[in-house]
Short mmCIF file of the C-alpha atoms (twelve columns), coordinates in Angstrom:
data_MODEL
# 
_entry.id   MODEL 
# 
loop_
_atom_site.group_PDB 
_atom_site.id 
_atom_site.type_symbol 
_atom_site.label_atom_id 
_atom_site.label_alt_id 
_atom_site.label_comp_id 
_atom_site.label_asym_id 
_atom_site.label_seq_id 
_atom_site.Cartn_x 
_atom_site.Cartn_y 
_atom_site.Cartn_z 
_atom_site.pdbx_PDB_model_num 
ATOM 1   C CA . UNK A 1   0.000   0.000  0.000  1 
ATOM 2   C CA . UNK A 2   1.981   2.893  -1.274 1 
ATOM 3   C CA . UNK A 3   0.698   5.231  1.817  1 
ATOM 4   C CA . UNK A 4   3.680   5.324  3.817  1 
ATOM 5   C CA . UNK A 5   2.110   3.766  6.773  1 
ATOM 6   C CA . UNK A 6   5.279   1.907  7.793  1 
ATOM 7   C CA . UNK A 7   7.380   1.289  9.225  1 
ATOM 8   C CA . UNK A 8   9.499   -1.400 11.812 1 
ATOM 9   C CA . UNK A 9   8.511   -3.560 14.051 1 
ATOM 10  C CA . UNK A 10  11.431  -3.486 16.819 1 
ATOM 11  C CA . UNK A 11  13.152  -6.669 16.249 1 
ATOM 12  C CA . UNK A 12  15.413  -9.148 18.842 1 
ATOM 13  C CA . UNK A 13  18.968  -7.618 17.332 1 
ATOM 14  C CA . UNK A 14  21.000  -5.906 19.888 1 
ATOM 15  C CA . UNK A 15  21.364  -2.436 18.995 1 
ATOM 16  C CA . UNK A 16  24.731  -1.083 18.045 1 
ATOM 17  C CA . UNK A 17  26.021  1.570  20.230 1 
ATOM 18  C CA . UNK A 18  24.826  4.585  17.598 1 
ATOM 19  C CA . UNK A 19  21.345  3.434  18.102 1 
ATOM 20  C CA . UNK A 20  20.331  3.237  21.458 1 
ATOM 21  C CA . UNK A 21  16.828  1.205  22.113 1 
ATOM 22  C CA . UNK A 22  14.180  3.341  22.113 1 
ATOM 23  C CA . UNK A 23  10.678  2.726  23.508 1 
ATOM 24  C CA . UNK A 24  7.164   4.003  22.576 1 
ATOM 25  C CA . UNK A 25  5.289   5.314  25.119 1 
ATOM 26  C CA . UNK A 26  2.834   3.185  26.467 1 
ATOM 27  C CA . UNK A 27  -1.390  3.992  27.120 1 
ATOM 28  C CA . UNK A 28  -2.471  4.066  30.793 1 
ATOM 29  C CA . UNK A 29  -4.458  1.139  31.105 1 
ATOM 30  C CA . UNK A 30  -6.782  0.280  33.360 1 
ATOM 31  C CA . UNK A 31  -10.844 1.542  34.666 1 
ATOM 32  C CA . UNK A 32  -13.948 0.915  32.771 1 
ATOM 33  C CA . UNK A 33  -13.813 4.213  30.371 1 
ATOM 34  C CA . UNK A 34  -10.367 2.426  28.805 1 
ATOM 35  C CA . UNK A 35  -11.793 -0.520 28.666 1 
ATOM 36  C CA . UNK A 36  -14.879 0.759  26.630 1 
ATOM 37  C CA . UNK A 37  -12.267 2.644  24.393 1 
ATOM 38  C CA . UNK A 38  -10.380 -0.297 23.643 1 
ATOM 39  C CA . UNK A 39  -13.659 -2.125 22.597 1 
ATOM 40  C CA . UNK A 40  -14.800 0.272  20.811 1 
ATOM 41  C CA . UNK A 41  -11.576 0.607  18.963 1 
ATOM 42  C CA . UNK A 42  -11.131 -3.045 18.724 1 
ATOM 43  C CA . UNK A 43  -14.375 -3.541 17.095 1 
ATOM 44  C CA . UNK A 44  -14.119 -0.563 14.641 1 
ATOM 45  C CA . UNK A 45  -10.994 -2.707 13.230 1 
ATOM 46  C CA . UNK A 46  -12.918 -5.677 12.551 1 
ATOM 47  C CA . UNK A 47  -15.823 -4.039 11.123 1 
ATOM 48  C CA . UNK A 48  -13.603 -2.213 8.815  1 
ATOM 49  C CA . UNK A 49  -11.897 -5.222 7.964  1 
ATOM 50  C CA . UNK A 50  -15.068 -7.135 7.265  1 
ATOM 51  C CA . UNK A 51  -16.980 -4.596 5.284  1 
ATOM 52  C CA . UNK A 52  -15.127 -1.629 4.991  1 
ATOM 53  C CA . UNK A 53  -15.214 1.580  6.073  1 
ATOM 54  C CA . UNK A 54  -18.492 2.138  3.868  1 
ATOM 55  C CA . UNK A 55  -19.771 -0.567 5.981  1 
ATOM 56  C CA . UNK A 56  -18.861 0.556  9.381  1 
ATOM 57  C CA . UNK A 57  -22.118 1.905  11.104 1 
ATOM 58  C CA . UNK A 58  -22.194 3.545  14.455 1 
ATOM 59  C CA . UNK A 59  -25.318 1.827  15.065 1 
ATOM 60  C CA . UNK A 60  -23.836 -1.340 14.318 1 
ATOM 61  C CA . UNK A 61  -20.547 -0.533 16.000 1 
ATOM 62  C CA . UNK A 62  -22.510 0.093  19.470 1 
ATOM 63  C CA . UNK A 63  -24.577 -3.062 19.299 1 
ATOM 64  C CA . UNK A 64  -21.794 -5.282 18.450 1 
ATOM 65  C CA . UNK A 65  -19.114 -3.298 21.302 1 
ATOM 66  C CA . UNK A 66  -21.946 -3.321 24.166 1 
ATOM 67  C CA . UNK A 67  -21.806 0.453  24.123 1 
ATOM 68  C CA . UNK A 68  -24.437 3.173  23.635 1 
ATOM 69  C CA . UNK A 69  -23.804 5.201  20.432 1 
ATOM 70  C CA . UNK A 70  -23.794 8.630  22.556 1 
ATOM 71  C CA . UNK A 71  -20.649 7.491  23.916 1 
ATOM 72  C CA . UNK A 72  -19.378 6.476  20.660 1 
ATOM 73  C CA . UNK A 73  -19.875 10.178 18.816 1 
ATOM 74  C CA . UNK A 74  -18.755 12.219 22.553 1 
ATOM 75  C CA . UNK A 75  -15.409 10.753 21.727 1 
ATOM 76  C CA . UNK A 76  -15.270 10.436 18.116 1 
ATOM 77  C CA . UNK A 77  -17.343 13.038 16.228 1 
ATOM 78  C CA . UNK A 78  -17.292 11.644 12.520 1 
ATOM 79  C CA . UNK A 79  -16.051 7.574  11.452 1 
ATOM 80  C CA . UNK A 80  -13.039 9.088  10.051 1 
ATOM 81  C CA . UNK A 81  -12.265 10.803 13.689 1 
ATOM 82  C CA . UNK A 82  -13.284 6.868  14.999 1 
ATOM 83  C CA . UNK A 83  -10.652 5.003  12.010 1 
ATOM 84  C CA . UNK A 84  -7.775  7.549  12.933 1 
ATOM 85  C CA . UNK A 85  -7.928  6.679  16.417 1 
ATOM 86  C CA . UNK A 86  -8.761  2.956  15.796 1 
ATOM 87  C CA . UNK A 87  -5.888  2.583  13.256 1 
ATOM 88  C CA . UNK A 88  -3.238  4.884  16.083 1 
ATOM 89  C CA . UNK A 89  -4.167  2.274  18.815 1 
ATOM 90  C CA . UNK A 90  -3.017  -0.773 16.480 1 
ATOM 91  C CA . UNK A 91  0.461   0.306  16.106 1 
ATOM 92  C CA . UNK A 92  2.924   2.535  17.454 1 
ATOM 93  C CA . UNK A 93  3.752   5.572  16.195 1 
ATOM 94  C CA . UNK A 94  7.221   6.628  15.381 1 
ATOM 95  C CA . UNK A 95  9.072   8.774  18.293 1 
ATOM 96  C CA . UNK A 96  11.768  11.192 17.302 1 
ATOM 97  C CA . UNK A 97  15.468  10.277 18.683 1 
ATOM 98  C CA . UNK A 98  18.281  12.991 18.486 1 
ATOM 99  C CA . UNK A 99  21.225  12.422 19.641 1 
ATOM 100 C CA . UNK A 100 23.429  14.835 16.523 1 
ATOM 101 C CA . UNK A 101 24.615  11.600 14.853 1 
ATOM 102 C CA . UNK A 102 22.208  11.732 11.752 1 
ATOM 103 C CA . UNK A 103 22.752  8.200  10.345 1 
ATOM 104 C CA . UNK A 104 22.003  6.776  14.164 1 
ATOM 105 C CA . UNK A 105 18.512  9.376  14.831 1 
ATOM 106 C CA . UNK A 106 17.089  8.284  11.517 1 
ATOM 107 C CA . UNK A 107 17.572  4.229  12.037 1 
ATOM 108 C CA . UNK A 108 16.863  4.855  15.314 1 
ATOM 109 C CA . UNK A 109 13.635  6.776  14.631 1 
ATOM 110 C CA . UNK A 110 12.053  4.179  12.438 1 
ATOM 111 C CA . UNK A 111 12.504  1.724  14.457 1 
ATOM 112 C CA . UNK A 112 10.468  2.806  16.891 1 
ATOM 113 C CA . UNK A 113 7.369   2.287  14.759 1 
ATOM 114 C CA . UNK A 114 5.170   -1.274 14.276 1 
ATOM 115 C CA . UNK A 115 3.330   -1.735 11.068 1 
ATOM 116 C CA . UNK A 116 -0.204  -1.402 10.809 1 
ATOM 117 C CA . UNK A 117 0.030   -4.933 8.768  1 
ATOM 118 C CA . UNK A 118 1.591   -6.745 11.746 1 
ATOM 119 C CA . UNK A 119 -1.782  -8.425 12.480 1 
ATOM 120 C CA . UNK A 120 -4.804  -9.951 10.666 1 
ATOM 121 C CA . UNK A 121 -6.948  -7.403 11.713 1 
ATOM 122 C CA . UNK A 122 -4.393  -5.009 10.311 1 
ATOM 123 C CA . UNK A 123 -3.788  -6.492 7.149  1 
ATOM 124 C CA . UNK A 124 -7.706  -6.366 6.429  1 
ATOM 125 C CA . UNK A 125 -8.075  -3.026 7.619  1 
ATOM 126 C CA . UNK A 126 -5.384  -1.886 5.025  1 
ATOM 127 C CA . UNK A 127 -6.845  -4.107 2.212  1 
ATOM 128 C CA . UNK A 128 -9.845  -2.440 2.906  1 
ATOM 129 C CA . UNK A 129 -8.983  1.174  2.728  1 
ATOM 130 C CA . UNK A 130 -6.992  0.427  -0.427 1 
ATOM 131 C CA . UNK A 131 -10.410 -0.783 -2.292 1 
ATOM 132 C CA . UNK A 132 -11.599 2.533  -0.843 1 
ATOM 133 C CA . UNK A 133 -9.468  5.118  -1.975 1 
ATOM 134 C CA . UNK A 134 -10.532 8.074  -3.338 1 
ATOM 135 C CA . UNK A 135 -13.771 8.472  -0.784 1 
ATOM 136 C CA . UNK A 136 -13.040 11.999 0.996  1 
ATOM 137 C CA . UNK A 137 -13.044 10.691 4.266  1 
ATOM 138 C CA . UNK A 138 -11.044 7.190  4.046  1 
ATOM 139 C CA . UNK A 139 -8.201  9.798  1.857  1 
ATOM 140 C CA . UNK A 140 -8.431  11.904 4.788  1 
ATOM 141 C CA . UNK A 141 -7.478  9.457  6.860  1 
ATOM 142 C CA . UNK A 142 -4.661  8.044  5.256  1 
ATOM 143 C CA . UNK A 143 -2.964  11.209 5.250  1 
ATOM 144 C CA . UNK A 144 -3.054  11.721 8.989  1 
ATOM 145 C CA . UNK A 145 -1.469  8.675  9.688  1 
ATOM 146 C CA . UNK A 146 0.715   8.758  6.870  1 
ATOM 147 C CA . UNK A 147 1.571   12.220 8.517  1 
ATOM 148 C CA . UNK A 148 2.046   10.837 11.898 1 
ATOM 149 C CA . UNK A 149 4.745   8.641  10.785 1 
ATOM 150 C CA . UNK A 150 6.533   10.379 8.643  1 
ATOM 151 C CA . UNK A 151 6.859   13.418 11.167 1 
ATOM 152 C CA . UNK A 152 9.532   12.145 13.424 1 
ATOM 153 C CA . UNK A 153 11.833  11.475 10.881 1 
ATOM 154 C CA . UNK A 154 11.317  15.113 9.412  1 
ATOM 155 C CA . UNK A 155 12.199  16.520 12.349 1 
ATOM 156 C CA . UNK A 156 14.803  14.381 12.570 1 
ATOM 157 C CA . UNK A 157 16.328  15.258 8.772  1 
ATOM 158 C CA . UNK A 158 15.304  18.877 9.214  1 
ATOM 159 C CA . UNK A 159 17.565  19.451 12.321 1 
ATOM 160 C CA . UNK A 160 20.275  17.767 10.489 1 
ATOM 161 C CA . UNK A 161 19.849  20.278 7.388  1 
ATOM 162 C CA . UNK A 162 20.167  23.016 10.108 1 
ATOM 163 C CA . UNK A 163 23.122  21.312 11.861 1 
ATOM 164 C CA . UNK A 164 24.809  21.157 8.388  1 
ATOM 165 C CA . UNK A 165 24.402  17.236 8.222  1 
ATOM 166 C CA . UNK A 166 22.430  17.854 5.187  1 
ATOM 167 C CA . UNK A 167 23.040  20.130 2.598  1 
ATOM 168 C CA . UNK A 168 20.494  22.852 1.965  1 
ATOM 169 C CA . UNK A 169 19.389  21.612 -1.197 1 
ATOM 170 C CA . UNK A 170 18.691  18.464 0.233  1 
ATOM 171 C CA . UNK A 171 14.902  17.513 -1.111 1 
ATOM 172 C CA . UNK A 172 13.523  16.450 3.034  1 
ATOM 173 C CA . UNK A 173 10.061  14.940 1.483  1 
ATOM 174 C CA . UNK A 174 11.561  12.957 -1.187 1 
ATOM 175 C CA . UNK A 175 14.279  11.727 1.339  1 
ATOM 176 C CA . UNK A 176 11.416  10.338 3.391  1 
ATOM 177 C CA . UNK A 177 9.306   9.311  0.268  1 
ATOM 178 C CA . UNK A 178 12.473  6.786  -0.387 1 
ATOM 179 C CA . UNK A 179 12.930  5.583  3.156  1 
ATOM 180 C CA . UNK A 180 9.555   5.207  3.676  1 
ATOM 181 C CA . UNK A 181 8.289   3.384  0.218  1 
ATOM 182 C CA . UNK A 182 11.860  1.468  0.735  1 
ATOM 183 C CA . UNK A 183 10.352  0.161  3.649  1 
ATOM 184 C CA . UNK A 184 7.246   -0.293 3.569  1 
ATOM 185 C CA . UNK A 185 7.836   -2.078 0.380  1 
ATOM 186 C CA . UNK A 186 9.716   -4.810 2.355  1 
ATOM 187 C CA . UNK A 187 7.126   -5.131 4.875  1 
ATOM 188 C CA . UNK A 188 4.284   -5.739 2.026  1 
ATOM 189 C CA . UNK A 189 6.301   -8.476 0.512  1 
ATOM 190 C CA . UNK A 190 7.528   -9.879 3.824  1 
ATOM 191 C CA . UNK A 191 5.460   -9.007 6.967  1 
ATOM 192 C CA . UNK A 192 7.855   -9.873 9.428  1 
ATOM 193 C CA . UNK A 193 9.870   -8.091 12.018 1 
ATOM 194 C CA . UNK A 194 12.332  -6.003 10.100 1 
ATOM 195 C CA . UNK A 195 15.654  -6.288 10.441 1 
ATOM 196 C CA . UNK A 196 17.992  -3.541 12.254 1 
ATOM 197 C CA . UNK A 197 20.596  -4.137 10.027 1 
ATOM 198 C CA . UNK A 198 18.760  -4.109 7.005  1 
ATOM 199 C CA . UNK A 199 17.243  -0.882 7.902  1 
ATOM 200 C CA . UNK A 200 20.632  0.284  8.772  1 
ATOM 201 C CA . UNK A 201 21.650  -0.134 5.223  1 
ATOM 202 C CA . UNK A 202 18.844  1.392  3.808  1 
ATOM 203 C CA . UNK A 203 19.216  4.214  5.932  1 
ATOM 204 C CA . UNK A 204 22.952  4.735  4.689  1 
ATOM 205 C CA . UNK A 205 22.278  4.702  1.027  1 
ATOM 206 C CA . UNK A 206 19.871  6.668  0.871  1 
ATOM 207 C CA . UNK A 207 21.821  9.548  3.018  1 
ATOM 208 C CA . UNK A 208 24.908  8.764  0.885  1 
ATOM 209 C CA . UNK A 209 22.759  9.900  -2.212 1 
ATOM 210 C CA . UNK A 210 21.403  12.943 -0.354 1 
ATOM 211 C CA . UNK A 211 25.534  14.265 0.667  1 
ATOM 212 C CA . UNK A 212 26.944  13.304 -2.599 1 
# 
């Protein structure tokens, strides 16, 4: 799904010094009103996955989460509001590391990340919004999470340009269009934990063509 919705899913390889390990933060858990969110969330998946997001229903979606629909639109005002939030709880969003060592941030940084494919549910979710391109609201939400993920690594390639890591010329969105379709390429031939190493790689050809 050429979308950008990467990236890695944090594999068993010890990390080289350059790239400490890095975790996500992590969701309070715990009380009734997360426990209703999660449900809610949970079920929005598998309705989407089953039907589509033409077919999820906030009628349906109450009956089949045990939930009144009130509570369902105080939270999330439209479906696409519901998906976003749905699709951010299945898999961990990219976290900006800096440490001035360019090559190390940006490996570092998308490896932080799980892909949305990295379960069933997940994998028919994105099969689902790829039949359904081109409706306003299921584009809509693509781009924010493409945005999401693609925003730590910006930040991360930006501060570099200013740092003098990059060179001014250096095209930022095109750099990330090439790490990210690079990547999520692998992932949509191979779903399986990507490799550090690999990613490492990746990571320093692509910033070799970007200095050069």
């Amino acid at each position: 799904m050429a979308t950008g919705w990467f990236v890695a899913h944090p594999s068993s390889t010890v990390a080289e010094p350059c790239s400490p390990s890095v975790r996500a933060p992590q969701a309070r858990r715990g009380g009734r009103s997360a426990r209703v969110v999660a449900d809610v969330l949970r079920t929005t998946l598998e309705i989407v996955g089953e039907h589509g997001f033409a077919g999820l229903r906030v009628e349906d979606l109450a009956a089949r989460a045990g939930v009144n629909k009130t509570t369902i639109y105080r939270r999330w005002p439209t479906r696409g509001d519901l998906l976003i939030a749905a699709l951010t709880s299945l898999s961990t969003q990219p976290v900006a590391v800096e440490t001035g060592r360019l090559e190390c941030d940006l490996h570092a940084t998308l490896m932080t990340a799980t892909t949305l494919r990295s379960t069933r549910v997940g994998r028919g979710v994105v099969r689902a919004l790829i039949a359904e391109r081109g409706d306003p609201e299921v584009d809509r939400v693509v781009q924010v999470i493409k945005e999401r993920h693609r925003a730590p690594a910006r930040s991360v390639l930006e501060r570099a340009r200013q740092r003098g890591d990059l060179p001014r010329r250096a095209d930022i969105e095109l750099l990330l269009d090439v790490l990210t379709g690079t990547i999520h390429g692998r992932l949509r031939d191979c779903p399986r934990p990507l490799d550090e190493q690999w990613v490492r790689k990746v990571v320093r050809l692509v910033l070799a063509g970007a200095t050069s």
